[in-house]
C-alpha positions in Angstrom: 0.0 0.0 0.0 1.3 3.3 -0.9 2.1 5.6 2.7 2.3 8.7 2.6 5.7 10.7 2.1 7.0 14.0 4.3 5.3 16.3 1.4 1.8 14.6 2.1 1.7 14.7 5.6 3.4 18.4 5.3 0.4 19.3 2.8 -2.7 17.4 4.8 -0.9 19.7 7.8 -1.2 22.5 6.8 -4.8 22.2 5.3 -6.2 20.9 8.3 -4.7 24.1 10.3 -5.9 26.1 7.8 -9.3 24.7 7.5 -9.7 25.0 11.7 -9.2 28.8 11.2 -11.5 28.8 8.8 -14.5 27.0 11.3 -13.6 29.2 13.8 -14.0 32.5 12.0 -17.3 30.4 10.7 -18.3 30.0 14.7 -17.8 33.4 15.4 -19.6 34.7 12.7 -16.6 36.6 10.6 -17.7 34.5 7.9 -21.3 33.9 6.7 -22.6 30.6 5.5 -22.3 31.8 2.0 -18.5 32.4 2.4 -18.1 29.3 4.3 -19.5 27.3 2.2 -16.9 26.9 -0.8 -14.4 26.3 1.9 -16.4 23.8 3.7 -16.6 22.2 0.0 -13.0 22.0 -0.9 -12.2 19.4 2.6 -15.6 17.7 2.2 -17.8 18.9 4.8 -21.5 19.4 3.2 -24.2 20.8 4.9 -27.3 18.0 5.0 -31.2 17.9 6.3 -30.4 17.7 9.6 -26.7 18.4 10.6 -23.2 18.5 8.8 -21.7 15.7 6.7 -18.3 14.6 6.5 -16.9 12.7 3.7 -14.0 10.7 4.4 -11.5 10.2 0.8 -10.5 6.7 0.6 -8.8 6.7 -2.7 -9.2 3.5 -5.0 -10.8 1.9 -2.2 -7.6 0.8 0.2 -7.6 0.7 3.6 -5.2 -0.8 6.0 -6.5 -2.1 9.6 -4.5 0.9 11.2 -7.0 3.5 9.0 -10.0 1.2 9.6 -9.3 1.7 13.0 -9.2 5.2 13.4 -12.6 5.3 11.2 -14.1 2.9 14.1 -12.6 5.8 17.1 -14.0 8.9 14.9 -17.2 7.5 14.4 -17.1 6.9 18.2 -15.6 9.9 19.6 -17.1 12.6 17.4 -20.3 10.7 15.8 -22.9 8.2 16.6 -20.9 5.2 16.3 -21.0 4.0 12.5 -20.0 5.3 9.1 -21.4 5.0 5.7 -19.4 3.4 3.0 -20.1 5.2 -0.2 -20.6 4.6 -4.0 -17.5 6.9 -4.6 -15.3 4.1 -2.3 -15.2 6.5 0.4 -17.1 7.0 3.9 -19.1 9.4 5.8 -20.2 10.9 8.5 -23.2 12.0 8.8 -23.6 13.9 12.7 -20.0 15.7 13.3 -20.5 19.1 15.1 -18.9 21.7 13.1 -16.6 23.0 16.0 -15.4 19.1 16.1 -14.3 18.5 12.5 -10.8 20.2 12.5 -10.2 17.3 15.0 -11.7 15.1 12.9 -9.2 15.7 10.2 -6.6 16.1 12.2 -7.1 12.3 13.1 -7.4 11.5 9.8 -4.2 13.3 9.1 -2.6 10.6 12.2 -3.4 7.8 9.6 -2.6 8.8 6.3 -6.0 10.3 5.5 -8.0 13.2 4.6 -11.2 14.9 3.0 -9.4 16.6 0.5 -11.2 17.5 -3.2 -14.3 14.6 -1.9 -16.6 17.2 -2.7 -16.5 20.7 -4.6 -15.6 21.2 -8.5 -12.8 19.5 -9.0 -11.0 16.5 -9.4 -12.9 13.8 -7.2 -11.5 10.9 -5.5 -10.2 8.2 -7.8 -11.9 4.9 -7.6 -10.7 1.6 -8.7 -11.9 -1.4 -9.1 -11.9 -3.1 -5.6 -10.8 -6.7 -6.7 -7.5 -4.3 -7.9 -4.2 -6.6 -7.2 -5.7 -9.7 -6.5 -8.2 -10.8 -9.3 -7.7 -13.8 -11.6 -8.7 -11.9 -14.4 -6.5 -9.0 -14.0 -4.3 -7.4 -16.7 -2.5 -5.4 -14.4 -3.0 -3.8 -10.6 -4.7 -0.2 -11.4 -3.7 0.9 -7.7 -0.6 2.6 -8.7 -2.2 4.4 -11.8 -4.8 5.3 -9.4 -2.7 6.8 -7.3 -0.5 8.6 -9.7 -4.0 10.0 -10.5 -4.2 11.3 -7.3 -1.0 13.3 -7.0 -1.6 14.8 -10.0 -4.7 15.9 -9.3 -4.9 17.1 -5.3 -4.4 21.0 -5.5 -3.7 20.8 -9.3 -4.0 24.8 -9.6 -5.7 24.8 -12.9 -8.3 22.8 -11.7 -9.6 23.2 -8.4 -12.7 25.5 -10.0 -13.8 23.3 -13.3 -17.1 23.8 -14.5 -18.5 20.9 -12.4 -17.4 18.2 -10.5 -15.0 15.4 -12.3 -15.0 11.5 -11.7 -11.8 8.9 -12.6 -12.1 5.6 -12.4 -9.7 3.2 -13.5 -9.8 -0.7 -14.0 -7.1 -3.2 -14.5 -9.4 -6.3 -15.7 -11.5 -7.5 -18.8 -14.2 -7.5 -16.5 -15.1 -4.0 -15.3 -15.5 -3.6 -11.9 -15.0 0.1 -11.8 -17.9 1.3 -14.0 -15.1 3.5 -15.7 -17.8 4.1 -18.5 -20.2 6.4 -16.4 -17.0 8.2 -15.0 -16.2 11.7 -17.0 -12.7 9.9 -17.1 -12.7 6.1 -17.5 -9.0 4.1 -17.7 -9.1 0.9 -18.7 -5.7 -1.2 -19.1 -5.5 -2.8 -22.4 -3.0 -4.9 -24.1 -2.1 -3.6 -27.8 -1.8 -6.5 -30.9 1.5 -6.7 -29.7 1.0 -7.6 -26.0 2.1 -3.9 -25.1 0.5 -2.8 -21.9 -1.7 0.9 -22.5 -4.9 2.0 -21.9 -8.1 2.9 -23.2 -9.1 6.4 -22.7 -12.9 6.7 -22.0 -14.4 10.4 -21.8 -17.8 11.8 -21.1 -20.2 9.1 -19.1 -22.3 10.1 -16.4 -25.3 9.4 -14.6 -27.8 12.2 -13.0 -30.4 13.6 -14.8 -29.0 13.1 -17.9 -27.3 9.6 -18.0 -24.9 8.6 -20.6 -22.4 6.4 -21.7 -18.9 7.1 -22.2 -17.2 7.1 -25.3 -13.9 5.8 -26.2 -11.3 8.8 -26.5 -8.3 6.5 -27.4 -8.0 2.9 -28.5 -4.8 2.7 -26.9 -2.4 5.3 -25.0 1.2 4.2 -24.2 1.4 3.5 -20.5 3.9 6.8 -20.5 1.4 9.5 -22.0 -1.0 8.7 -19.4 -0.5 12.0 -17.0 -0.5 14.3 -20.1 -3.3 13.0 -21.6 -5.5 12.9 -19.1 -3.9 16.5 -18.6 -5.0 17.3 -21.4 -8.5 16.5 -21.1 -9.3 18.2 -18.2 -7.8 21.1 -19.7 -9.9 20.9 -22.9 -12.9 20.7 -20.7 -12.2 23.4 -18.1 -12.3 25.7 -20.9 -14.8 24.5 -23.1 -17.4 22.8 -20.3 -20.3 25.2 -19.9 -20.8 27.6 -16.8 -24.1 29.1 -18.0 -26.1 26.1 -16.4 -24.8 23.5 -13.8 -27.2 21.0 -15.1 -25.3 20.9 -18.3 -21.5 21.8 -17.1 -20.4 18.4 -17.2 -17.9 17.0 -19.6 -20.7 14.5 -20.6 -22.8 17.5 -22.2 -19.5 19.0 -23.2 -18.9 15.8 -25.5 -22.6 15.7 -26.4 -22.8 19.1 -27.9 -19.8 20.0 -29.4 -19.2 16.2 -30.9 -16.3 13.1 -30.3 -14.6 14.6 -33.5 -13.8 17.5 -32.3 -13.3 16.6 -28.8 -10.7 14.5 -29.7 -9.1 16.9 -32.1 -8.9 19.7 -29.4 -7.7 17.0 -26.6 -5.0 15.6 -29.2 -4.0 19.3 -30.0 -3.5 20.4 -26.5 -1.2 16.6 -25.7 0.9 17.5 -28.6 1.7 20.9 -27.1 2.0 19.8 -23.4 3.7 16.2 -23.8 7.1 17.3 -23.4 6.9 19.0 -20.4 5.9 15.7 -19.5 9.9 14.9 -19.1 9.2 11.0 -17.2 9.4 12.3 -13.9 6.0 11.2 -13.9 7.0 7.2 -15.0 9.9 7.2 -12.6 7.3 8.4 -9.6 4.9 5.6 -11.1 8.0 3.1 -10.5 8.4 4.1 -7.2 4.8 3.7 -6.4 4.2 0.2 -7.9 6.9 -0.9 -6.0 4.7 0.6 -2.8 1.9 -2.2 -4.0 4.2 -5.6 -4.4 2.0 -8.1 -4.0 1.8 -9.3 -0.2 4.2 -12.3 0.7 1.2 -15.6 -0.2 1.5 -18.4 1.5 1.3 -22.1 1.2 -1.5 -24.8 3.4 -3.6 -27.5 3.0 -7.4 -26.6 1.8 -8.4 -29.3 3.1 -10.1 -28.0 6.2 -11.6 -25.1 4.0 -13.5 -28.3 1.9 -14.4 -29.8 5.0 -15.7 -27.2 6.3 -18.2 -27.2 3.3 -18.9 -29.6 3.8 -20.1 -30.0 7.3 -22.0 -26.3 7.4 -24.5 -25.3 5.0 -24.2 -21.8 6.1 -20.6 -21.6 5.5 -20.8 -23.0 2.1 -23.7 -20.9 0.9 -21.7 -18.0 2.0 -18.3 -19.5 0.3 -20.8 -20.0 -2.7 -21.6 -16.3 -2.8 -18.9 -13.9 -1.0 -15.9 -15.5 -2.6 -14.3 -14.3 -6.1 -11.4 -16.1 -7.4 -8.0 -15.2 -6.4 -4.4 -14.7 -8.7 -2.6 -16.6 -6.4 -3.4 -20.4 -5.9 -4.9 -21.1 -2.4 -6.5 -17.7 -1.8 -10.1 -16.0 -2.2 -11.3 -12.9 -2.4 -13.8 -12.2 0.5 -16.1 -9.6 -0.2 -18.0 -8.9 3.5 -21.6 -7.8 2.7 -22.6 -4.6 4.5 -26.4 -5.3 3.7 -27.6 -7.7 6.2 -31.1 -7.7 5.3 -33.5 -5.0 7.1 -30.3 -2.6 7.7 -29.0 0.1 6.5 -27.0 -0.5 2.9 -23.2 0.6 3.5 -23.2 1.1 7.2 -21.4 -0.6 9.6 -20.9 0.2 13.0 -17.6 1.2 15.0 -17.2 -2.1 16.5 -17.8 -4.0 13.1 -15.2 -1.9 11.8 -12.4 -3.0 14.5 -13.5 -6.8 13.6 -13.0 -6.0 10.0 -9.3 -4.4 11.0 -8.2 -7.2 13.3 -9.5 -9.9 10.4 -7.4 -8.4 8.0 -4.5 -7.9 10.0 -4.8 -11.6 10.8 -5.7 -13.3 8.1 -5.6 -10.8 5.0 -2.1 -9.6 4.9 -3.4 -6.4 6.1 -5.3 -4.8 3.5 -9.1 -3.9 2.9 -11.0 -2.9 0.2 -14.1 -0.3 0.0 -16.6 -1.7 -3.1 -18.3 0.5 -5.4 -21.6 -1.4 -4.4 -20.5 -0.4 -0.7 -19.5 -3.7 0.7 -16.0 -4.3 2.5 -13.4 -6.7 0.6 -10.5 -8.7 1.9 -8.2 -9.0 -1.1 -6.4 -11.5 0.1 -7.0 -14.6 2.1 -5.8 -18.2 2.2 -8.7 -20.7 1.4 -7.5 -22.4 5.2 -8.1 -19.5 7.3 -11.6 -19.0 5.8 -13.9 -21.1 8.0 -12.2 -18.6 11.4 -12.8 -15.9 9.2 -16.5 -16.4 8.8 -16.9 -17.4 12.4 -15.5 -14.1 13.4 -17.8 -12.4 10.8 -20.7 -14.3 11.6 -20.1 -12.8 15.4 -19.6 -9.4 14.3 -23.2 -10.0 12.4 -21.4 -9.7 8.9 -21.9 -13.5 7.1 -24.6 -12.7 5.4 -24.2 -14.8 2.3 -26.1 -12.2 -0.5 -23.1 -10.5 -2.5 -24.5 -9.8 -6.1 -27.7 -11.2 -5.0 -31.0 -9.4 -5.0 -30.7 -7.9 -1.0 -27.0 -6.7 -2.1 -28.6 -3.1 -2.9 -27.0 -0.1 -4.2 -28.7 2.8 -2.2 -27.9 6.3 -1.6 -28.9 8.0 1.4 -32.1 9.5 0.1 -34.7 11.6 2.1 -33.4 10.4 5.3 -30.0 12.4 5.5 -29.9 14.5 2.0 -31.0 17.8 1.4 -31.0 17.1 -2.4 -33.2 14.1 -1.9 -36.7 13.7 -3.3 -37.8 10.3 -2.0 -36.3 7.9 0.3 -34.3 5.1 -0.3 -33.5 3.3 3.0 -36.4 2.5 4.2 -37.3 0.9 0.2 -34.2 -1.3 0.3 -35.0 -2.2 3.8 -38.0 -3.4 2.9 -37.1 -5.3 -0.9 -34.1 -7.2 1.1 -36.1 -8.5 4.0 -39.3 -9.6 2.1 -37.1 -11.5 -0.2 -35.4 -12.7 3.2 -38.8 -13.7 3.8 -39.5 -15.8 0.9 -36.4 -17.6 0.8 -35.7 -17.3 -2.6 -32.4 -15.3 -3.7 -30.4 -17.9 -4.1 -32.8 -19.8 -6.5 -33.0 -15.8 -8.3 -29.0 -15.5 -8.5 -27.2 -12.5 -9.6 -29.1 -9.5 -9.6 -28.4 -5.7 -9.3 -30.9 -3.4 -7.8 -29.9 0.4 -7.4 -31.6 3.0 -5.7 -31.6 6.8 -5.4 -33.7 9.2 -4.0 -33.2 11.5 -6.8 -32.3 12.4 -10.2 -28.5 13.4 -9.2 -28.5 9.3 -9.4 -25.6 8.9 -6.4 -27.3 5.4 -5.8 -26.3 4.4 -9.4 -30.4 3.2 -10.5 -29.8 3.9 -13.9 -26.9 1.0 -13.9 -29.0 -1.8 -11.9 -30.6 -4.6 -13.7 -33.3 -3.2 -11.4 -33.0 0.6 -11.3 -35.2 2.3 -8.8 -35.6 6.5 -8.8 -37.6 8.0 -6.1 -39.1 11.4 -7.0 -41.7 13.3 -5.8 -45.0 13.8 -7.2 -47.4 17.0 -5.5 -46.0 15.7 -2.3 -46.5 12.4 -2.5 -42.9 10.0 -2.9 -43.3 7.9 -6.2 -40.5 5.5 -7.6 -40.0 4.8 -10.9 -38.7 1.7 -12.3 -36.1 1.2 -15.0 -34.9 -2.1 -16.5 -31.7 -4.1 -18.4 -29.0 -1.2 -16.8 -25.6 -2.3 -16.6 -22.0 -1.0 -15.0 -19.8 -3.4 -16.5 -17.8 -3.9 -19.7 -21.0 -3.8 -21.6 -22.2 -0.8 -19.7 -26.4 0.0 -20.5 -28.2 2.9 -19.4 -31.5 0.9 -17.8 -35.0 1.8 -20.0 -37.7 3.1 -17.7 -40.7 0.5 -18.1 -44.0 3.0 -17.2 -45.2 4.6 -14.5 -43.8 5.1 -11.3 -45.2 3.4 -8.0 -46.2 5.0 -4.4 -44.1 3.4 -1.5 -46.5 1.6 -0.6 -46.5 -0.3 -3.8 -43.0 -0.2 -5.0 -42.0 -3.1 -2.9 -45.1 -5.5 -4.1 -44.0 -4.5 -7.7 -40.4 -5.8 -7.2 -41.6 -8.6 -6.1 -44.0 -9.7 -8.9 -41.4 -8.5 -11.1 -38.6 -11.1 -9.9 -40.6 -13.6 -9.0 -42.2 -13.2 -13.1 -38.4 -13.1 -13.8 -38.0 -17.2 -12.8 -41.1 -18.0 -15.1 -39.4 -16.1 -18.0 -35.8 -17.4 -17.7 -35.0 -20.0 -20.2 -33.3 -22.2 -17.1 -31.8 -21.5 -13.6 -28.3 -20.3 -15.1 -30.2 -17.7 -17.6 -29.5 -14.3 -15.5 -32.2 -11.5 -14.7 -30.2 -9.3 -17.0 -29.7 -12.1 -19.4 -33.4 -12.8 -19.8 -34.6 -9.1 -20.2 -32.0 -8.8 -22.8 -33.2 -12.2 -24.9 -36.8 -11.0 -24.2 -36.9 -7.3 -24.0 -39.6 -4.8 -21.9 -43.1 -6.0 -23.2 -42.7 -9.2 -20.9 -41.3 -7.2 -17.9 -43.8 -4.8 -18.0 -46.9 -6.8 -18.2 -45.4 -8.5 -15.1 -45.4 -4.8 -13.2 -48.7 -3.6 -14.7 -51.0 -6.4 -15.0 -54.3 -4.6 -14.5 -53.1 -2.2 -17.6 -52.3 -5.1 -20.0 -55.9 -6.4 -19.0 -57.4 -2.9 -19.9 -55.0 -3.0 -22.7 -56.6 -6.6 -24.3 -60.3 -5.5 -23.8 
C-alpha cells in the first residue's frame, strides 16, 4: 500500500490548520454561511437535512487495519458510532459538530488520510476497481495508476474550479468492476496486438439527470502518456465545459454538444503541445509507487479443512458460494464482506464492526481492505484455510450474510433520510425489498441481480446501472419511484430503460416482487440471468409483469 511521504503529511498539515481557522471564523460569525461554504466544500464537509456531513477520501478503495481503525474511534468519539461506505469508495459521517471537524481531520491526518477535493468542483476521488491486485482476471494492478491519478490531481492549480465536478475511475481487468464508462474519465488497461500494456481512454459518461455512456477517446495510450493526456482532457474541458447552467456543465454535455470529432481533435492538440513537459518524472514516480503495492508475501496450506468445512455447514458453504471471487494466487479467495444484512442500512457498519474488520485483515488478510463501489468491505487477500475462522469471526460481528450480487446486495444512496438534495427515500425501500425477499427464501434460487436506488435524479445510488433501477421522486408531495430495466455498470455498460409509471411506497416493494418472481417463469433455465433474460426478451414481458391490470385494460 502506498504511505504517505513528508510532502503529504506536510500538505494534509497544513490544510487541516488552515481549514480549523476557517471554522472558527465560521463559529464566530466573521464568515457567513455563504463564504463558508466553498471552503467547507474544498475538505468535504456538506451541509445536510439535519446536521453537517463529513466525507472521508479513501482513494481507489484501500484501507489498512490501522486506517479502519481510526474510522471505528471517529465515528465513536465525534459521531454516533458507525460510518457510511459510499458509491465513490469512500465514507461518511453524517452527525459531526462543526466546532469538532478540524479534530476530525486532524485524526485523519494521524493515519494517512483526509477529506481533500471529496466534494467541490474539481478532481474527485479516484476509484478503482476493488478486486485491484488480486483478481484472476486481472491485466494489471490499477492501484498505482490510481494513485498517480491522485498526486496529479490534489491542489492541481488549474483545476480546483472546473465547471462541475469530475470523476476517474480506473480498471485493471476484462471485467469492469470500476464502471469507468459512467466516469467523466474512464482508464481501462488494455494490451495492444503486440501484447504492449496501454490504456483505453474513456471520456464523457455520467449518470444524474442526464445519463450517458462514455465514449472511447483512445484505442490505446502508451502507459507513458498517461498524466498528459489525461492533462489534457481536463484542460480541454475546463475551458470549453459550460458555466451558464450547472445541469449541463459536465464534460458529458460537453462531448454531447460540441461532438467526439472534435473533442478529440482539441484533446489531441492540446497533448501534442503539453507532452514534453511531461519529461518522465512522472513514469519514474509511477516506478516508485508500484513498488509501494508488491504483492503481499502468499502463502502455502492444505485446503483441506476449507472443503471440509463445506462440507459440514450449509451456512458456510452458501456463503463461500456467494462472497468468494477467485483469487491470482493459488490457495486464496477474495472475501467480499456484505454490509447489507437484510433490514439494515445499505453501506453502514458500525464502529465495533469496523475494528472486527481491521483485526480480520491484519490476521488473516495480509493487512489490506477494500471499499466496493456497491458499498461492501473486501479482503483481497486470504488463504482458502483461514476462511472457516474468518467467517466465524464475521458471523459474530453479524457480517456473514451470504447475499453479495444477489437481489438484497442493494446499491442505495442515502435518500430523504440524510440529504437535502433528496426527493424520495431510499432506505427504508431497500430495507424493505431485502427482508421480504429474506422472507420468501428465494435469492439464491434468483442469482445474480443488481438493484440500485436513489432518492433523486442526481443518481448517487447508481439506479440507472441496476438490472433493477429504482428513482424516487416526488409527485405534489407524495414519494413515487419509478422503475427502470436491463442497466448495466460493466464492460458492456447499459443505461437501464424506464418500463412506465412510477409506484407510491407503498407499492414499490409489491411490484419488485411480482417482477422477480415473473423473472423465474421467464428465464430460459436456472443459469439464464435477470439481465440475461430481459436482454433475450426485451420490456413488453417485464412490463406486463409490473402492470398487469393495464395489460388487462389494454386486451379488452
Amino acid at each position: 500500500m502506498y504511505v504517505y511521504n513528508d510532502f503529504d503529511e506536510a500538505f494534509v498539515r497544513e490544510r487541516v490548520a488552515q481549514f480549523r481557522g476557517q471554522v472558527e471564523r465560521r463559529i464566530d460569525g466573521s464568515l457567513t454561511e455563504d463564504e463558508f461554504k466553498p471552503l467547507r466544500l474544498m475538505n468535504g464537509l456538506y451541509l445536510q437535512l439535519h446536521a453537517y456531513m463529513l466525507r472521508v477520501a479513501v482513494p481507489y478503495g484501500t484501507l489498512n487495519p490501522s486506517q479502519m481503525r481510526q474510522l471505528a474511534y471517529i465515528a465513536d468519539r465525534w459521531d454516533k458510532g458507525y460510518g457510511h461506505f459510499t458509491t465513490r469508495q469512500n465514507i461518511q459521517y453524517n452527525w459531526p459538530k462543526l466546532d469538532d471537524v478540524p479534530d476530525i481531520l486532524e485524526a485523519l491526518a494521524d493515519v494517512g488520510m483526509h477529506a481533500l477535493q471529496t466534494s467541490g468542483n474539481t478532481i474527485r476521488n479516484v476509484t478503482a476497481d476493488h478486486f485491484a491486485g488480486a483478481s484472476a482476471d486481472e491485466i494489471e494492478d490499477p492501484r498505482p495508476v490510481a494513485e498517480l491519478l491522485r498526486q496529479w490531481s490534489t491542489d492541481h492549480p488549474e483545476f480546483q474550479f472546473l465547471p462541475r465536478k469530475f470523476k476517474i475511475a480506473v480498471s485493471g481487468s476484462e471485467h469492469d468492476r470500476a464502471v469507468t464508462r459512467a466516469h467523466d474519465i474512464g482508464v481501462r488497461m488494455v494490451r495492444n496486438a503486440e501484447g504492449t500494456p496501454g490504456y483505453e481512454i474513456i471520456v464523457g459518461g455520467g449518470l444524474g439527470r442526464t445519463p450517458m455512456v462514455g465514449k472511447v477517446l483512445r484505442e490505446f495510450l502508451p502507459r507513458e502518456e498517461l498524466l498528459a493526456y489525461c492533462e489534457a482532457i481536463v484542460s480541454v474541458y475546463n475551458l470549453l465545459g459550460r458555466r451558464d447552467n450547472k445541469y449541463k456543465a459536465r464534460i458529458k454535455i460537453t462531448v454531447h454538444e460540441n461532438g467526439l470529432e472534435t473533442m478529440q481533435q482539441l484533446v489531441e492538440e492540446r497533448f501534442e503541445a503539453i507532452r514534453k513537459g511531461f519529461t518522465g518524472f512522472d513514469q519514474e514516480l509511477l516506478k516508485s509507487i508500484e513498488a509501494a503495492f508488491a504483492p503481499p508475501a502468499y502463502v502455502r496450506k492444505s485446503e483441506d479443512g476449507y472443503e471440509a468445512a463445506r462440507l459440514a455447514n450449509p451456512a458456510f458453504r452458501a456463503w463461500s458460494d456467494t462472497n468468494l471471487a477467485a483469487h491470482k494466487a493459488p490457495g486464496y479467495a477474495i472475501v467480499s464482506i456484505s454490509i447489507k444484512k437484510h433490514g439494515q442500512t445499505p453501506g453502514d457498519a458500525t464502529s465495533d464492526q469496523m475494528r472486527v474488520m481491521a483485526d480480520i485483515a491484519e490476521q488473516y488478510g495480509h493487512g489490506e481492505l477494500r471499499i466496493s463501489h456497491e458499498q461492501n468491505v473486501i479482503l483481497p487477500h486470504v488463504h482458502k484455510a483461514d476462511l472457516p475462522a474468518v467467517y466465524a469471526a464475521l458471523r459474530e460481528a453479524d457480517l456473514a450474510t451470504a447475499n453479495i450480487g444477489l437481489v438484497s446486495d442493494i446499491i442505495a444512496c442515502p435518500g430523504m433520510d440524510y440529504c437535502a438534495l433528496a426527493t424520495a427515500r431510499s432506505i427504508p425501500i431497500a430495507q424493505e425489498i431485502a427482508t421480504r425477499f429474506d422472507e420468501l427464501k428465494i435469492e439464491h434460487d434468483i442469482g445474480e441481480l443488481k438493484i440500485k436506488i436513489s432518492g433523486c435524479i442526481n443518481a448517487c445510488g447508481h439506479h440507472h446501472v441496476g438490472h433493477i433501477g429504482i428513482l424516487g421522486l416526488d409527485r405534489a408531495g407524495v414519494e413515487n419511484y419509478q422503475i427502470t430495466l436491463g442497466g448495466d455498470g460493466t464492460e458492456t455498460t447499459t443505461i437501464g430503460t424506464r418500463a412506465g409509471p412510477g409506484f407510491s411506497a407503498d407499492d414499490i416493494v409489491p411490484a419488485i416482487e411480482r417482477l422477480v418472481t415473473g423473472y423465474l417463469d421467464l428465464r430460459q433455465d436456472a443459469d439464464e440471468t435477470f439481465l440475461q433474460a430481459y436482454r433475450r426478451l426485451g420490456m413488453e414481458p417485464f412490463k406486463a409483469i409490473l402492470y398487469p391490470a393495464e395489460d388487462k385494460a389494454n386486451a379488452a
